[in-house]
C-alpha distance (Angstrom), angle and dihedral (degrees) to the residues before:
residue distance angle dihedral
X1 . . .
X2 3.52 . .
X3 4.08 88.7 .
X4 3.92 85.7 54.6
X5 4.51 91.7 51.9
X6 4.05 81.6 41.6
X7 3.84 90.1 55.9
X8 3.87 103.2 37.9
X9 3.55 91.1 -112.2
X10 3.64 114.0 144.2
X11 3.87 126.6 -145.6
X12 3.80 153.5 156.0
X13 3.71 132.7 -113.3
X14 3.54 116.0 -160.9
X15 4.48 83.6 -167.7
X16 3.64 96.9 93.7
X17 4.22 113.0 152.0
X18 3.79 89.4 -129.0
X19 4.26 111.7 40.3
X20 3.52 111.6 169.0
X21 4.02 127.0 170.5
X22 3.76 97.6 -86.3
X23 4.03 86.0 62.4
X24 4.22 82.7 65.4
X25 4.11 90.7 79.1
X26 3.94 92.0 46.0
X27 3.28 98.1 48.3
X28 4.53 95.8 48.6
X29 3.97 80.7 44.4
X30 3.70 89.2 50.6
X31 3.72 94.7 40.4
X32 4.14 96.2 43.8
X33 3.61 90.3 55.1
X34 4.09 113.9 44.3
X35 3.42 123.5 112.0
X36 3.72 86.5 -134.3
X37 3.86 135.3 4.9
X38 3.97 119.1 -128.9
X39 4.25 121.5 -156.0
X40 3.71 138.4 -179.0
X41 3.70 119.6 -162.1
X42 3.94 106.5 -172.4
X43 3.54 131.6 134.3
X44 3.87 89.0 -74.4
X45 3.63 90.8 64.9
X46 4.25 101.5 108.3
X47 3.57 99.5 -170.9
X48 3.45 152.0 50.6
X49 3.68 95.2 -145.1
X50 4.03 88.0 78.8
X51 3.63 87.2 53.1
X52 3.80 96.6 48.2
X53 4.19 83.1 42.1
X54 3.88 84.5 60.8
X55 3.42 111.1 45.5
X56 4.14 76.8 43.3
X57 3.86 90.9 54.6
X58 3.66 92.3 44.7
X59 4.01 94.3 47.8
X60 3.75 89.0 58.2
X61 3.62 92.3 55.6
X62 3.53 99.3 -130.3
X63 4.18 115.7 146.3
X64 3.79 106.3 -72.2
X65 3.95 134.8 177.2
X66 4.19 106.6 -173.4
X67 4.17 113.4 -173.2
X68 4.05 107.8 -163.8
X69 3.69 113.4 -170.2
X70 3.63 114.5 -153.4
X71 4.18 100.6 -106.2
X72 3.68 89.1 -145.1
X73 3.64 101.6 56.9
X74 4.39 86.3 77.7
X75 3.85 110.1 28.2
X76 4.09 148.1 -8.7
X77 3.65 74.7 -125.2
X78 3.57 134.7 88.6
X79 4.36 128.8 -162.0
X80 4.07 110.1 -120.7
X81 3.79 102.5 172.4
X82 3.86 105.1 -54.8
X83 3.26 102.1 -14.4
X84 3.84 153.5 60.7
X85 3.72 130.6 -96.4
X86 3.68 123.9 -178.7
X87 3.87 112.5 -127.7
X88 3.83 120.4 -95.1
């Protein structure tokens, strides 16, 4: 992000420390309108939503950029909600 601020680009981050519901209409807003959409799947991705939102993004051909950190590379472990699952 700080590459973004140091090149006058302007964008949203859904990872605030306190999300609450009315954060839902920003964020669509946000999402509807960018010339390109920018995820991270790491092992601090929670859900499988923002997976499923990817491979969504990318089907409708709009601009995307998709990191994927390799899971293994941190833990044996991966985040589901608040707790820890080993991998399968």
């Amino acid at each position: 992000m700080p590459e973004l601020k140091k090149n006058c680009i302007t964008y949203y981050n859904p990872q605030v420390d306190n999300w609450g519901p009315e954060l839902i209409e920003l964020e669509s807003y946000a999402k509807q309108n960018s010339e390109v959409l920018f995820f991270v799947i790491d092992n601090q991705t929670r859900a499988i939503a923002s997976m499923i939102e990817v491979a969504f993004v990318a089907a409708s051909r709009r601009k995307l950029i998709l990191v994927i950190n390799d899971l293994d590379q941190w833990s044996e472990d991966i985040c589901v909600s608040d707790d820890l699952i080993p991998k399968e």
